[in-house]
C-alpha positions in Angstrom: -10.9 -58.4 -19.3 -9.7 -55.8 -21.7 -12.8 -54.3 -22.5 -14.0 -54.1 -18.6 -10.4 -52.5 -18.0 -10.8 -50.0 -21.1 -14.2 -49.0 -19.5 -12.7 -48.2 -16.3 -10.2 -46.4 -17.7 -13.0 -44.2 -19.5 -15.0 -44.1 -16.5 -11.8 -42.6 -14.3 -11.1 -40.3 -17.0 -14.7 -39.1 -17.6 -15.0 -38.6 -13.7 -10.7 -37.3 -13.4 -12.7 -34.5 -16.0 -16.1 -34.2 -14.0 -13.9 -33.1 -10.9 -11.6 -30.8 -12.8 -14.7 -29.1 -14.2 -16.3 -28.9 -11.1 -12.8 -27.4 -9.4 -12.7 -25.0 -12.0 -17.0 -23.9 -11.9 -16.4 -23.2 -8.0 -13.1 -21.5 -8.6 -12.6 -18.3 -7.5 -10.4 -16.2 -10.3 -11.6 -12.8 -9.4 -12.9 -11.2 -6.6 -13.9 -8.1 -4.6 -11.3 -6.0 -2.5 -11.6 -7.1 1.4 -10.0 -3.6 2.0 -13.4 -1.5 0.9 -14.9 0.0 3.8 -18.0 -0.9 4.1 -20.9 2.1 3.8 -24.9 2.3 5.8 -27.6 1.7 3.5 -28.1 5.4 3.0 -24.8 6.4 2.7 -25.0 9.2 -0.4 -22.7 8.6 -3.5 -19.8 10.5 -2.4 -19.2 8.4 0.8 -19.8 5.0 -1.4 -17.3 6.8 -3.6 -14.5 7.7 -0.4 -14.9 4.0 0.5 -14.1 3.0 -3.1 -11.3 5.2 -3.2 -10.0 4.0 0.1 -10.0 0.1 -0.3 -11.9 -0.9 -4.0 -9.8 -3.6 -5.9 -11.7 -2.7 -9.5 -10.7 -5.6 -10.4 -7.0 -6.0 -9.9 -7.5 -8.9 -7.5 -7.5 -11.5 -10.2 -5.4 -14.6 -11.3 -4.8 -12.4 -14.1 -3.7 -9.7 -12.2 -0.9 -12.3 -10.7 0.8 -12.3 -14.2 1.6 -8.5 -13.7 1.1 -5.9 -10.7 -1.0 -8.4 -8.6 1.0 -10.5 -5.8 0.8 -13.6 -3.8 1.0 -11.4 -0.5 1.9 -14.0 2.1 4.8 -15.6 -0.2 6.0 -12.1 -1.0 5.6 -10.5 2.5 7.3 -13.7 3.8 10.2 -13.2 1.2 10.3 -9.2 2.5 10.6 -10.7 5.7 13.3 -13.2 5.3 15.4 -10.8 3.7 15.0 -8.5 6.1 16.4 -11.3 8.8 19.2 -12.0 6.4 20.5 -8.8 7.7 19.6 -8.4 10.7 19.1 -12.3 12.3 17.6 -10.6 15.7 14.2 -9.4 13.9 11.1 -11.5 14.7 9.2 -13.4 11.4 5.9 -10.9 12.4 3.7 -8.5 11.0 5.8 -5.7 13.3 8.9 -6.5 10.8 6.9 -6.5 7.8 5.1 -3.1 8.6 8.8 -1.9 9.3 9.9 -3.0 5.7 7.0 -1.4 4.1 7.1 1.7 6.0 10.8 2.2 4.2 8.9 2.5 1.7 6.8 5.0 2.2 3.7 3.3 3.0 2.1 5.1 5.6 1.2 1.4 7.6 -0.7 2.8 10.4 -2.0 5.5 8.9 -5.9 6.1 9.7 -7.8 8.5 7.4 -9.4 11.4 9.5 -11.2 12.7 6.7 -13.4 9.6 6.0 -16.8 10.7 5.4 -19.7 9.6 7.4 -21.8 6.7 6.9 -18.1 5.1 6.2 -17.2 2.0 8.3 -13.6 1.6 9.1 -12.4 -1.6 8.1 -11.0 -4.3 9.9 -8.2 -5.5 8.5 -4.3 -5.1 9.5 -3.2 -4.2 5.6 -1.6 -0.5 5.1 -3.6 2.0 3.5 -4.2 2.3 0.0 -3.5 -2.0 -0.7 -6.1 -3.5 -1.3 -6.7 -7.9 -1.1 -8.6 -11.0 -1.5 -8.5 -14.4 -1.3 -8.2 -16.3 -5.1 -9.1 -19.6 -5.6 -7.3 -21.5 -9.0 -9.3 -24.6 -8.4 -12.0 -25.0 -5.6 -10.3 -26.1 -2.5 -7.6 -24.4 -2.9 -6.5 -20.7 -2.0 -4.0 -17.5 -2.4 -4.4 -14.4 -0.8 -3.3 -11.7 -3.4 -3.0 -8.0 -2.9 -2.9 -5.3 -5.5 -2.1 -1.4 -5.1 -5.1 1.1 -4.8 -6.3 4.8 -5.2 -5.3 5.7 -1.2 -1.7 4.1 -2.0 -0.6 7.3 -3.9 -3.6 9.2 -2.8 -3.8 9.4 0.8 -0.8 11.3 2.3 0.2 12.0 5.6 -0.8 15.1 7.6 1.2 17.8 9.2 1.4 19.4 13.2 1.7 23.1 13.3 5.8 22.9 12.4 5.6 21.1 9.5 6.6 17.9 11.4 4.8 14.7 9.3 2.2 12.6 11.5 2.1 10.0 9.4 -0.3 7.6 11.7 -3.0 10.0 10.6 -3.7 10.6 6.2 -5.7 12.3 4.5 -7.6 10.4 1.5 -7.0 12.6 -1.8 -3.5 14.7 -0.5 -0.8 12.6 -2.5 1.4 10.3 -0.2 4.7 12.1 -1.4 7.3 9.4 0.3 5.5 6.5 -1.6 8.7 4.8 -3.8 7.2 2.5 -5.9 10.1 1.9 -7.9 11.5 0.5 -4.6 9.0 -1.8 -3.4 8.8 -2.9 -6.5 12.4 -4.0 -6.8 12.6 -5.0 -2.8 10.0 -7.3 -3.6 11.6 -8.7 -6.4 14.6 -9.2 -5.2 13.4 -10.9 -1.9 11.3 -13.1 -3.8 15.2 -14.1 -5.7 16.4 -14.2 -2.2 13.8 -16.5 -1.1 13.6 -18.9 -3.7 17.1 -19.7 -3.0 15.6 -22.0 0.0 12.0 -22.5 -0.6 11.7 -24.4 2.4 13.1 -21.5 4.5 10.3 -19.0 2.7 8.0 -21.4 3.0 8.5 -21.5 7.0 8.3 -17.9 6.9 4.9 -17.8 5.7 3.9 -20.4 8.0 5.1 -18.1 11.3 4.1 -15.0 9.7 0.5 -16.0 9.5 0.1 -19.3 11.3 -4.1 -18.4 10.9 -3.2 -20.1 7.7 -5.2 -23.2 6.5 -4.0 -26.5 5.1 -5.8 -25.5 1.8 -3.5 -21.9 2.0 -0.5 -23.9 2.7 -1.1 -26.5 0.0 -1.5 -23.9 -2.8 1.4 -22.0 -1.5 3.4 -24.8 -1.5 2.3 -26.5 -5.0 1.1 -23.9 -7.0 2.3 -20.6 -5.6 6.1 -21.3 -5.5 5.8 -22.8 -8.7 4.3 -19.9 -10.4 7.0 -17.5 -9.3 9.6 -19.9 -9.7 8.5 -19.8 -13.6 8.4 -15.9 -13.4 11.6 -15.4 -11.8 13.0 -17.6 -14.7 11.5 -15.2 -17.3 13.2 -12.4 -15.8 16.8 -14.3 -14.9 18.6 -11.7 -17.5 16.9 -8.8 -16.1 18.0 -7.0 -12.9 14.4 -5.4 -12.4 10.8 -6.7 -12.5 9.7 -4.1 -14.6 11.6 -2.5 -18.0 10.7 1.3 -16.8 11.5 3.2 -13.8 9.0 3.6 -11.7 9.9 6.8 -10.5 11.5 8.4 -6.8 9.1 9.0 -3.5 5.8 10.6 -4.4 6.0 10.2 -8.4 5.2 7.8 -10.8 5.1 6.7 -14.1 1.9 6.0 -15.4 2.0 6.8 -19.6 5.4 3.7 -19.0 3.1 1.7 -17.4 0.2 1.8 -19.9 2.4 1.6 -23.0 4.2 -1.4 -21.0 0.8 -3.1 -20.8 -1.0 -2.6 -24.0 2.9 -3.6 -25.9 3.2 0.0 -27.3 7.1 -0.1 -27.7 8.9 2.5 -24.9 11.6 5.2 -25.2 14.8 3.4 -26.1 18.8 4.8 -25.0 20.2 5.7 -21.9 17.7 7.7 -20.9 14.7 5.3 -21.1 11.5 6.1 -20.4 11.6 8.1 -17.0 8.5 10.2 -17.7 7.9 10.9 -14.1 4.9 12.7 -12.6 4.7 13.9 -9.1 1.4 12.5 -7.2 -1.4 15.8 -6.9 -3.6 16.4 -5.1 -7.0 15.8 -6.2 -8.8 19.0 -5.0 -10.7 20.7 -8.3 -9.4 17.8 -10.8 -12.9 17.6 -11.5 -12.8 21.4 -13.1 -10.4 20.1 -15.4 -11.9 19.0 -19.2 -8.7 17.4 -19.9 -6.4 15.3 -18.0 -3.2 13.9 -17.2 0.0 15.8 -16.6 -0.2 16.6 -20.5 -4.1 17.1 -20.8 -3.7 14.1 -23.8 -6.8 12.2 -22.9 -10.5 14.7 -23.5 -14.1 13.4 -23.4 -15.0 12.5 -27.5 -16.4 15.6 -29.8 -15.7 19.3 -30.2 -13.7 21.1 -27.3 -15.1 22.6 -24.5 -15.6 26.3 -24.0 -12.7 27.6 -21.8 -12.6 28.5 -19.1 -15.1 26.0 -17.0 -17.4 27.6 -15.2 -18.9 26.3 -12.1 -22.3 25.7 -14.0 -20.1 23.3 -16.3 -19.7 20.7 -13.3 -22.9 18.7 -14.6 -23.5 14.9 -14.3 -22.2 14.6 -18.0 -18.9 16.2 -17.6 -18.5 14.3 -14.3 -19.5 11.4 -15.6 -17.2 11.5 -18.9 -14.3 12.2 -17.0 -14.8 8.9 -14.8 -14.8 6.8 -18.4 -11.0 8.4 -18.9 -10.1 8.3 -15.8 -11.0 4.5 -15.4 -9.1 4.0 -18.7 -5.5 5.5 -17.1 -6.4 4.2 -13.2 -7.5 0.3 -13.8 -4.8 -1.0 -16.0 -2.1 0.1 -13.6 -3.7 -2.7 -11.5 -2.9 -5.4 -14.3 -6.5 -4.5 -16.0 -6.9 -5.0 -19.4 -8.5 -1.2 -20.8 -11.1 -3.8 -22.4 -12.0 -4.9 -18.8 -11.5 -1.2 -17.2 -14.6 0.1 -18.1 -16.6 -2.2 -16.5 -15.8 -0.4 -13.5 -17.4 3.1 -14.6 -19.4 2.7 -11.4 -17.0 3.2 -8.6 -15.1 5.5 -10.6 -18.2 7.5 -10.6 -19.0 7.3 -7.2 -15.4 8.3 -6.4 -15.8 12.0 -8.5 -18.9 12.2 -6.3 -16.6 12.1 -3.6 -13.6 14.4 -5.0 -16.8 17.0 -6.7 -18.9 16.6 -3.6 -17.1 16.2 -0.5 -13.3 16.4 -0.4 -11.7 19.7 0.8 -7.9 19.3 1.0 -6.2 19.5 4.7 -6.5 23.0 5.5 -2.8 24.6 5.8 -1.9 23.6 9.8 0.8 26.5 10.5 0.5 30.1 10.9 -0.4 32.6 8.2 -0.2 36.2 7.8 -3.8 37.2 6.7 -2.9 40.6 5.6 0.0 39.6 3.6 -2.1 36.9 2.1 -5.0 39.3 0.5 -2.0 41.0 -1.2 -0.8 37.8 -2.7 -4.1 37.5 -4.0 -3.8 40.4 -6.2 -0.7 39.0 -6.8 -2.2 35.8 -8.1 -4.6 37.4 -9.5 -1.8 39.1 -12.0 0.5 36.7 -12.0 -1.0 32.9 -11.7 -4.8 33.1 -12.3 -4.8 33.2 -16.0 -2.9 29.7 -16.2 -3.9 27.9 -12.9 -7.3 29.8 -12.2 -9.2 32.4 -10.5 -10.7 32.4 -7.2 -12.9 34.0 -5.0 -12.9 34.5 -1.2 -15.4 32.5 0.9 -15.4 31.8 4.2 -12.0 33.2 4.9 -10.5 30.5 2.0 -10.2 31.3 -1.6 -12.1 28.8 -3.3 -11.6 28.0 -7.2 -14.4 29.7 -9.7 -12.9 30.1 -13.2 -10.7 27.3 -14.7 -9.7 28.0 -18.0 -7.9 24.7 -18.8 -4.2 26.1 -20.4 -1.9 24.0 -21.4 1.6 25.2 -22.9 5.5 25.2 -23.2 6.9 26.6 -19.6 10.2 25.7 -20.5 10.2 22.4 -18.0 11.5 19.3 -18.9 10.1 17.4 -21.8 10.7 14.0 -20.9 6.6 13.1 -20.1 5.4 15.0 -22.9 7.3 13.1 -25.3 6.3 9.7 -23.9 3.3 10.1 -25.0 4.2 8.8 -28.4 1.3 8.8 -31.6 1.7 5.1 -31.1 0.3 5.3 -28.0 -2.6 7.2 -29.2 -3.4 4.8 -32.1 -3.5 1.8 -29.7 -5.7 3.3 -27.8 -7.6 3.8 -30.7 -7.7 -0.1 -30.9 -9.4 -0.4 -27.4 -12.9 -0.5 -26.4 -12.7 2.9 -24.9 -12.3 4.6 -28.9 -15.5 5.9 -28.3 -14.9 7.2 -25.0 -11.7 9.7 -25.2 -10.5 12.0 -27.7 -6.6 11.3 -27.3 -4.9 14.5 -28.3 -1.0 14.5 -27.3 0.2 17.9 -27.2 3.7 17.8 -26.6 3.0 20.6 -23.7 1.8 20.7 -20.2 -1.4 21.4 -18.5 -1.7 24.2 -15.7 -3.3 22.4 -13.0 -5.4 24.0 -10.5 -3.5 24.7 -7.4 -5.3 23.3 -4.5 -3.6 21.6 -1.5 -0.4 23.1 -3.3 1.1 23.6 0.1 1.3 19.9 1.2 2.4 19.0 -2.5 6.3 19.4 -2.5 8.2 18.8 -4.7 7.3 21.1 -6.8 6.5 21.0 -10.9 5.0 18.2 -13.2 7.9 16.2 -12.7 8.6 16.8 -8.8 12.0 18.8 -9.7 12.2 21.9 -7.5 11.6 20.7 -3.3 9.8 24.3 -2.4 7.6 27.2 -3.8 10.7 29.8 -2.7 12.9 28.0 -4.9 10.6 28.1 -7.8 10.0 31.6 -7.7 13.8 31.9 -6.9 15.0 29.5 -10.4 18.7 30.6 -9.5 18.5 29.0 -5.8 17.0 25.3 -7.2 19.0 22.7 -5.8 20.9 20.3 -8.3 20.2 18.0 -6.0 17.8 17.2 -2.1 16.6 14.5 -0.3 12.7 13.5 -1.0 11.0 10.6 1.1 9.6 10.8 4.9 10.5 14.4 5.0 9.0 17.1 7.0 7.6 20.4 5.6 9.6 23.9 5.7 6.0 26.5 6.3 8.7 29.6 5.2 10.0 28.3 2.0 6.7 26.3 1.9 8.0 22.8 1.0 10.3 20.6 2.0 12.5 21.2 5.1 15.9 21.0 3.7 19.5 22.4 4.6 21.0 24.7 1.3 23.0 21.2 0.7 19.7 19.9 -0.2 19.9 17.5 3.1 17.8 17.1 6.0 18.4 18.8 8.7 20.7 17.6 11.3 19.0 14.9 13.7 15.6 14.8 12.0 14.7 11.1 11.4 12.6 10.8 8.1 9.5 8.3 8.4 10.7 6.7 5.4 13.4 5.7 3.2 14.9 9.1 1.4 16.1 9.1 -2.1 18.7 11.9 -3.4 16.6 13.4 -6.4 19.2 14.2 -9.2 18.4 17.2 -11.4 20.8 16.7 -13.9 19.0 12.9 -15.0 16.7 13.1 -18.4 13.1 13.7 -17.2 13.9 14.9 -13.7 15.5 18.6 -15.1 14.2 21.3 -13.0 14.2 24.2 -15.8 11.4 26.2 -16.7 8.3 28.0 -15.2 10.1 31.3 -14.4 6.9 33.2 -13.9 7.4 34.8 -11.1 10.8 35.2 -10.9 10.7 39.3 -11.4 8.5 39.7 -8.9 9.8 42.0 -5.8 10.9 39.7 -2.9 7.8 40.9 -0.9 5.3 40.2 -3.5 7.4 36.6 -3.6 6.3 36.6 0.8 2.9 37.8 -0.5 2.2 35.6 -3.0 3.3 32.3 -0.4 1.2 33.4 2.4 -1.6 33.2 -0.3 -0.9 30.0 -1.8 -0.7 28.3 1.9 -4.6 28.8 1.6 -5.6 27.4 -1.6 
């Protein structure tokens, strides 16, 4: 009897293991982005590229993902939700209420790019431009939807009407979303999911009303694995009153060089001051001119450096091609990708400078412009601007960039970003798999970007200090302080639309949450780059009219 029981006891555990081996073979720990549009068979690189900027997950949809940037979506929208009730009981457990959350935040939720290229389905899905999602499966059977954060979340931005007035139901993919607050939805998430956990069962009914499409295998996994699992990270975080030890930056900035050290354990800026090395979203008109990048210009393809300035005769498959290696190396990992898994995704990165080299224009400027006054800014430009941020010639009616000469210097603006980028930071990366694929050089300085799309940029500088292009050529009339977030667009001042107080003007209703953007915090100084200053006022009026076209 004992030896029959002892073999059964084998037997169950021998088949208890089969089935856990066979849960785990048919899991599902990583999977493609259900947001990527899907392109026609003979869609050319630079639409396969759009749709990969639009919706690709490259990789941040993962289990491992979960442990970082990724998130259970239907727990953590449900936990948005219920907070969200908490204060005002009336509000309906639906999508409408979510989308209402998450356009406080400055997600542009039913925003619709009118610049997608042809051959460039639009997708059919109910998720706000620029997240992108997938369903995860731990063990077969069982399932969590997770949802990640894209290129079009920062990257696609809201277009303008002839006043300046934002029409945020319609984007533009590559103009920078400049209401996105990442540091808030971050924290709002967090602290829902605190909320919720106070009565699982509550959240749990939450999800169930929210998306009662839901499965028994969903609800299951929510229930068993998915609380669990955040239960456990909540409790790693109980001392901490953020999810992350970094500020994520105000609307339309982030903090990428944080983020990266944060990921790969290179130790951050300690004291008061922390590491708030912001950096106000672009837009990504002419990045591909550019032989080095980042705010900084730290990161370079490997060997000598380029001849400066680049030429357009230097845009060649190689250059192209060795700027997609950096760029997947400071894009991927802010999706909770290792670096050592980043490159794999060389390929979409690729496809997406066909797109930005190829196909994107920025919006052209909406308003009215003086035509006259604008060839005299040229000159102006010409004297003043072009030997930093680029020459260009007209075509077309537009001035269009053909000399970049790739400065970077000391403009006197604040230093906070430069010095983030620490030698330990370069060493580590050193240590990664992409060693042979950038030469790291911090500087300690600044890069002149090209200037494109300047006019639907605001606020102004690396660091998104100065709210319009009057006030930085006027440094004595920069507001200590202004609103930033859902704002509209000022086409005099050329920025945003602000009363001297640095408010919004009386009865206009921003699209989003604003946050008061204080001058006087480390990294957010708005000092420096007085070029321009001496000019005569109606070179100033020139000079504006000019920039409105780039």
């Amino acid at each position: 009897m004992i030896k029959k029981a002892t073999i059964a006891v084998i037997g169950f555990v021998l088949l208890l293991s089969a089935a856990i081996a066979l849960a785990w073979v048919f899991a599902t720990h990583e999977t493609p982005s259900l947001a990527e549009p899907e392109t026609t068979p003979d869609a050319p690189a630079s639409s396969r590229g759009a749709a990969a900027f639009e919706g690709a997950g490259f990789g941040g949809i993962s289990m491992a993902a979960l442990d970082s940037h990724a998130l259970p979506w239907r727990l953590a929208s449900a936990a948005l939700v219920l907070q969200e009730q908490s204060r005002n009981p009336d509000l309906p457990a639906n999508l409408d209420t979510l989308h209402q959350v998450l356009a406080r935040y400055g997600f542009l939720v039913n925003g619709e790019p009118v610049n997608r290229p042809e051959r460039v389905e639009a997708p059919d899905h109910d998720m706000p431009p620029g997240f992108t999602y997938g369903d995860l499966a731990p063990l077969w059977g069982t399932k969590i939807r997770a949802v990640n954060l894209g290129c079009a979340a920062c990257h696609a931005g809201t277009t303008y009407d002839a006043t300046g007035a934002p029409t945020p139901d319609a984007i533009w993919l590559g103009m920078p979303n400049t209401s996105l607050n990442l540091e808030a939805y971050t924290r709002g998430v967090f602290e829902a999911l605190r909320h919720g956990m106070n009565d699982p069962e509550a959240l749990v009914g939450t999800v169930n009303r929210l998306y009662p499409d839901s499965g028994w295998p969903e609800r299951l996994t929510t229930r068993f694995m998915v609380l669990p699992l955040v239960k456990r990270r909540l409790a790693e975080l109980a001392a901490s009153d953020r999810p992350l030890p970094f500020p994520n930056g105000v609307p339309g900035s982030t903090n990428g060089v944080a983020a990266l050290k944060f990921a790969i354990g290179v130790p951050l800026l300690a004291g008061p001051a922390g590491d708030n090395g912001i950096v106000s979203v672009p837009d990504l008109g002419y990045r591909h001119w550019r032989t080095r990048l980042l705010a900084d210009g730290a990161y370079a393809p490997p060997g000598p450096e380029p001849a400066n300035p680049t030429q357009l005769a230097d845009l060649t498959v190689d250059h192209l091609d060795a700027l997609a290696r950096i760029t997947t190396f400071f894009t991927v990992p802010s999706m909770g990708v290792h670096p050592d898994e980043a490159i794999s995704h060389l390929e979409e990165a690729g496809a997406i400078f066909a797109f930005l080299s190829n196909a994107y224009r920025p919006m052209a400027f909406p308003g009215a412009i003086d035509r006259r006054a604008a060839e005299e800014g040229g000159k102006v430009f010409d004297r003043e601007c072009a030997a930093c941020h680029g020459s260009y010639e007209w075509r077309d009616g537009r001035p269009v960039l053909a000399s970049y000469p790739n400065w970077r210097g000391d403009v006197g603006t604040d230093r906070m970003r430069a010095d983030t980028f620490t030698p330990g930071l370069a060493d580590m990366i050193g240590e990664t798999v992409y060693a042979a694929e950038i030469a790291v050089r911090p500087s300690g300085v600044y890069a002149a970007p090209p200037l494109t799309g300047l006019w639907a940029s605001a606020p102004f500088l690396h660091n998104g200090s100065v709210p319009t292009l009057h006030h930085l050529l006027n440094p004595a009339s920069r507001p200590k302080e202004f609103l930033v977030g859902g704002h509209a667009l000022d086409f005099e001042t050329v920025g945003l639309r602000l009363k001297p107080d640095g408010a919004f003007p009386d009865g206009y209703v921003p699209f989003s949450e604003p946050v008061l953007f204080d001058t006087s915090k480390p990294g957010q100084t708005n000092g420096g780059h007085h070029h321009g200053a001496a000019l005569p006022q109606a070179d100033k009026r020139s000079l504006l009219e000019y920039l409105k076209l780039l």
